[in-house]
C-alpha positions as CSV (number, residue, x, y, z in Angstrom):
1,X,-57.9,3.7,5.4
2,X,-56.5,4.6,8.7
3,X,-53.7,3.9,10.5
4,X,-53.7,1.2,13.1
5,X,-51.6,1.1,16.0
6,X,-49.0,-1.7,14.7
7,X,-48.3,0.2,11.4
8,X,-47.7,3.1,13.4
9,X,-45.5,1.2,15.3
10,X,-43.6,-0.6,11.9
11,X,-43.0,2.8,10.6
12,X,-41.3,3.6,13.7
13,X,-39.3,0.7,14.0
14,X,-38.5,1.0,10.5
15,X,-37.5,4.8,10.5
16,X,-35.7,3.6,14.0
17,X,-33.3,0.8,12.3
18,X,-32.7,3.3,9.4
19,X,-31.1,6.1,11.4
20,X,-29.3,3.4,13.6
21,X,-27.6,1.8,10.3
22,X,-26.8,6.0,9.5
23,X,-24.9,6.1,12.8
24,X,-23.4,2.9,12.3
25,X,-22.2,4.3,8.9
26,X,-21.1,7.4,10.4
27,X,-19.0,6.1,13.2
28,X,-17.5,3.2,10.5
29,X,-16.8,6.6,8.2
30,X,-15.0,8.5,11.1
31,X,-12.8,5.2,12.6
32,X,-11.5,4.6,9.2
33,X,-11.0,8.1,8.6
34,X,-9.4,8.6,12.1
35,X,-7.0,5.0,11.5
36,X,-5.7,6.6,8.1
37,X,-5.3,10.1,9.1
38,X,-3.1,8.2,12.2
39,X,-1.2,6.3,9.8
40,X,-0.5,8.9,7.3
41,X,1.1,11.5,10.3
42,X,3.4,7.8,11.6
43,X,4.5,8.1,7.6
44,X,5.2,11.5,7.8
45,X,7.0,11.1,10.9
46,X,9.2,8.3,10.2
47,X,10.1,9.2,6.7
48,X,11.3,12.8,8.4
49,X,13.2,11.3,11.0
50,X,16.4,10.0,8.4
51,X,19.7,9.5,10.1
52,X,22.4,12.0,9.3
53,X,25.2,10.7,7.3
54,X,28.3,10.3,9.5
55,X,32.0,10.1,8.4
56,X,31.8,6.6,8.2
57,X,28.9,6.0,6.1
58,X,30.2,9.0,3.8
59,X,33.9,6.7,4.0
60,X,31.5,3.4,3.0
61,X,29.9,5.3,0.3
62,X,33.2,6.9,-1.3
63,X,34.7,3.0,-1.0
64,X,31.8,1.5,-3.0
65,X,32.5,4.4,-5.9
66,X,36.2,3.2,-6.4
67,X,35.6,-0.1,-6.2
68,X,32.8,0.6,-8.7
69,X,34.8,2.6,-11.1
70,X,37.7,0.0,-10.3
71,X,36.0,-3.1,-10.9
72,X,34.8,-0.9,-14.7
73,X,38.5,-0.7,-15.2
74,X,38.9,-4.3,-14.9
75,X,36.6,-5.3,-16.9
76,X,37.7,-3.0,-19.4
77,X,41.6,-5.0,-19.5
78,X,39.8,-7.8,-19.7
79,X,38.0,-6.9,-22.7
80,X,41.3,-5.2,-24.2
81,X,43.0,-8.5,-23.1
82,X,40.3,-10.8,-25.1
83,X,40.7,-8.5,-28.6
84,X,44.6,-8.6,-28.0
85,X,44.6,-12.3,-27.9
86,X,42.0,-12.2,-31.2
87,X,44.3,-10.0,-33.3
88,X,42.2,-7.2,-32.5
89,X,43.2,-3.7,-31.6
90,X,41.3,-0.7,-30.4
């Protein structure tokens, strides 16, 4: 059996389409690689760039501890205040 011109030509087409669907492949491979390697440095980058605390965020910060730990203490009386009324003492 010998080859005829037209399956000559199929196996070129064929071997044609196959390494144009590789180089689709390959350029799909490096845009996705290239979108997530851009990404991950803008991560990077923004989670490096924190603010410095300044006086006044340090003030807000100390402010929501005593109100915390002053807020505790209230609800502490209150509990003290509900066993006094009950007979209770601690």
């Amino acid at each position: 059996m010998r080859p005829t011109v037209r399956s000559a030509c199929r196996l070129s087409v064929s071997a044609g389409h196959q390494q144009a669907t590789a180089e689709v492949a390959t350029v799909k491979f490096i845009e996705t690689t290239s979108a997530m390697l851009v990404v991950s440095a803008m991560f990077f980058a923004l989670s490096a760039c924190q603010k410095q605390e300044g006086p006044a965020e340090r003030a807000g910060k100390e402010t929501d501890k005593a109100v915390e730990k002053v807020g505790q203490q209230i609800e502490k009386a209150g509990e003290n205040i509900q066993d006094a009324a009950k007979g209770n003492k601690k």
